[in-house]
C-alpha positions, 0 to 999 in steps of 0.5 A: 477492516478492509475485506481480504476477498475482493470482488473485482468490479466497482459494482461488485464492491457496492455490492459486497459492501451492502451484504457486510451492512456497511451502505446505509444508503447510496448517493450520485452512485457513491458509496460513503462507508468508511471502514479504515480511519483517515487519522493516520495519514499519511501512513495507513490505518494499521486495522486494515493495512497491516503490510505483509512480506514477500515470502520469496524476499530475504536477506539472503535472497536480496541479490536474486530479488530486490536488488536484481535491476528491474525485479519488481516488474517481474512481481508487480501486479497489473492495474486490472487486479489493483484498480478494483482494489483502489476502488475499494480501498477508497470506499473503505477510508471514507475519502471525499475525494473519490477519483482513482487518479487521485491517489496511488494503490500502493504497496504499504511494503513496497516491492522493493524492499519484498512487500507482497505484491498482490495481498490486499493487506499491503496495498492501500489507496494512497493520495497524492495529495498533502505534504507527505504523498505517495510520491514522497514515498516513493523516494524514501523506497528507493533510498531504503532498497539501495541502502540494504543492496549496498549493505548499509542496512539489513533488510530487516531494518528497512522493512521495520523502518518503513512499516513503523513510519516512512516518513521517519525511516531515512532518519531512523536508519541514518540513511538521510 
């Protein structure tokens, strides 16, 4: 399970990978531990990246948080707090391809729908490449927040849609 303290450094995390006994070795400074399975992408193993809410997020805050023109920024957390993450998070699913650019840290609950912005437990390293991307679901966040802005659907149901599967939440909310 990905840890919840994060060291932010890519030093840091070999380091505290080897004291949990999870490098059995260090190769071309690459570690290939891998905590979190592959198997459920394009979705995240769910031991590790459960998706957590935002507290301040609720349906009857939607119309000060989520549905507030540019709220999101106001939450989202710098790239020098989740680049150490991604880092991480790569380590942690054992991917082959250890570029940062190659995948998105992105939150599991998006922000968006009032996904909490900087634990651990929400975001996760996810590619950019593959049929179903981090750009696809980009668009299906989209489609969800302004589905519960318009009173479509109840945040409720965007989140539960979106945590059980996002490449099934449009269809299953009868948004798309």
């Amino acid at each position: 399970m990905r840890s919840i303290t994060r060291i932010p450094a890519a030093a840091g995390s070999a380091v505290a990978l080897a004291f949990s006994g999870l490098i059995l070795g260090l190769g071309a400074g690459t570690a290939h531990a891998s905590t979190c399975s592959q198997a459920y992408l394009p979705l995240p193993d769910p031991s590790c990246t459960p998706g957590v809410y935002n507290p301040d997020v609720t349906q009857s805050t939607i119309h000060s948080t989520i549905c507030v023109s540019g709220w999101t920024a106001t939450v989202r957390p710098p790239t020098s707090y989740t680049n150490p993450l991604k880092v991480q998070g790569i380590a942690d699913y054992g991917y082959s391809n250890t570029s940062t650019s190659a995948y998105e840290e992105d939150h599991f609950i998006p922000l968006e729908l009032g996904g909490s912005p900087r634990d651990p437990r929400n975001l996760w390293p996810e590619p950019y490449s593959g049929t179903k991307t981090a750009t696809t679901k980009d668009g299906v966040e989209t489609k969800l927040k302004n589905a519960v802005c318009d009173g479509r659907i109840t945040l409720s149901a965007a989140r539960a849609a979106i945590k059980n599967n996002w490449t099934t939440a449009l269809s299953v909310t009868g948004i798309g």
